[in-house]
N, C-alpha and C positions, 0 to 999 in steps of 0.2 A: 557321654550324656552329661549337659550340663544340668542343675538343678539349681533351684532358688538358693541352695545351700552355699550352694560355687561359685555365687554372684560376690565380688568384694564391695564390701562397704566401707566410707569415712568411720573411724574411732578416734578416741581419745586417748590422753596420756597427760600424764604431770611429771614433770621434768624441768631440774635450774636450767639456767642458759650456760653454763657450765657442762649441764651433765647432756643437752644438746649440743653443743657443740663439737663433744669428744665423739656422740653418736653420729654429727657431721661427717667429722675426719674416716671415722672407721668406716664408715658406710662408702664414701669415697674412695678408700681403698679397697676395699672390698670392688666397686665397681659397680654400684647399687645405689636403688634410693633410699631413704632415712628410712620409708615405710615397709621396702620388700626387705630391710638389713635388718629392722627389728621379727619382722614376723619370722624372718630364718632364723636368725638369731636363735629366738624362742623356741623355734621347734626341732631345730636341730640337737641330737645329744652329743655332749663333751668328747673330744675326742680321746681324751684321756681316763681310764677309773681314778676315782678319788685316792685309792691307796696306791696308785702311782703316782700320782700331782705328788701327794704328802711323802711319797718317798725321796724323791727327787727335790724337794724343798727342803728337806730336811738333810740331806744331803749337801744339798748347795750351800747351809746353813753351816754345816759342820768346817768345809772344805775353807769358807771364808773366816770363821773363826780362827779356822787354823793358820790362813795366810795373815788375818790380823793381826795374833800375837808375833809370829814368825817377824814381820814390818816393825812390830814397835821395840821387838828385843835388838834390832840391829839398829833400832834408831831411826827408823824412817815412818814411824806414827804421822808427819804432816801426808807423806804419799799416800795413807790408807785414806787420811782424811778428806783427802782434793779425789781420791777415786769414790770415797763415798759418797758425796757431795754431789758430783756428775751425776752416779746411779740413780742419787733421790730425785734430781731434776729430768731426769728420762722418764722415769716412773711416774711423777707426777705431770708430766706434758702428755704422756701414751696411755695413762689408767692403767697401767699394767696390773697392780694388785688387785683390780676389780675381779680378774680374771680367775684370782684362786678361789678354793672352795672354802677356805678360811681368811678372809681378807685378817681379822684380828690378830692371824699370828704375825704377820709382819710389824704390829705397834707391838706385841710383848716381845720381840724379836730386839726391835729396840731399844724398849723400858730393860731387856736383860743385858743391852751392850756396854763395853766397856769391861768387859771381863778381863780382858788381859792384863788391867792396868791395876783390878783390884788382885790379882796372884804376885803381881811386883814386891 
């Protein structure tokens, strides 16, 4: 049974051309248009619970800290540097952080690195 309800209508949105754009690409991958990628998007739930995302982040967290110090105590701090470097520029062409449930811990993530350089 269709109903007036189940008719789709034109809407609205505000969004950079930046932040279209990226909804471009995924939407493209995905295999979809901007408008059925958004409305799934939105109604779909996270595949993942929050307290796994934040596990698994925080883990990822640890495990790179530990290869960062491991890297600069042998002397190879430019290899961290040139691999960190790549990661930021993936991240920011893909929106990958958009995707966490805490986009802000990756800047305090950040603002805290260089750890290993202040235990020197």
């Amino acid at each position: 049974m269709t109903g007036e309800t189940d008719a789709r209508r034109q809407r609205a949105l505000m969004a950079t051309d930046l932040e279209w754009d990226r909804i471009g690409r995924a939407a493209d991958a995905a295999g979809m248009d901007r408008s059925r990628y958004l409305v799934r998007r939105a109604l779909t739930a996270d595949a993942l619970a929050p307290e796994v995302l934040r596990r698994a982040v925080r883990e990822t967290l640890v495990l790179s800290l530990l290869e960062e110090r491991r890297l600069r105590q042998a002397g190879n701090g430019p290899a961290w540097d040139d691999a960190c470097d790549a990661v930021d520029e993936w991240i920011e062409r893909e929106g990958v952080l958009e995707r966490l449930t805490d986009p802000g811990a990756a800047n305090r993530w950040k603002a805290v690195g260089g750890g290993p350089e202040e235990e020197e």
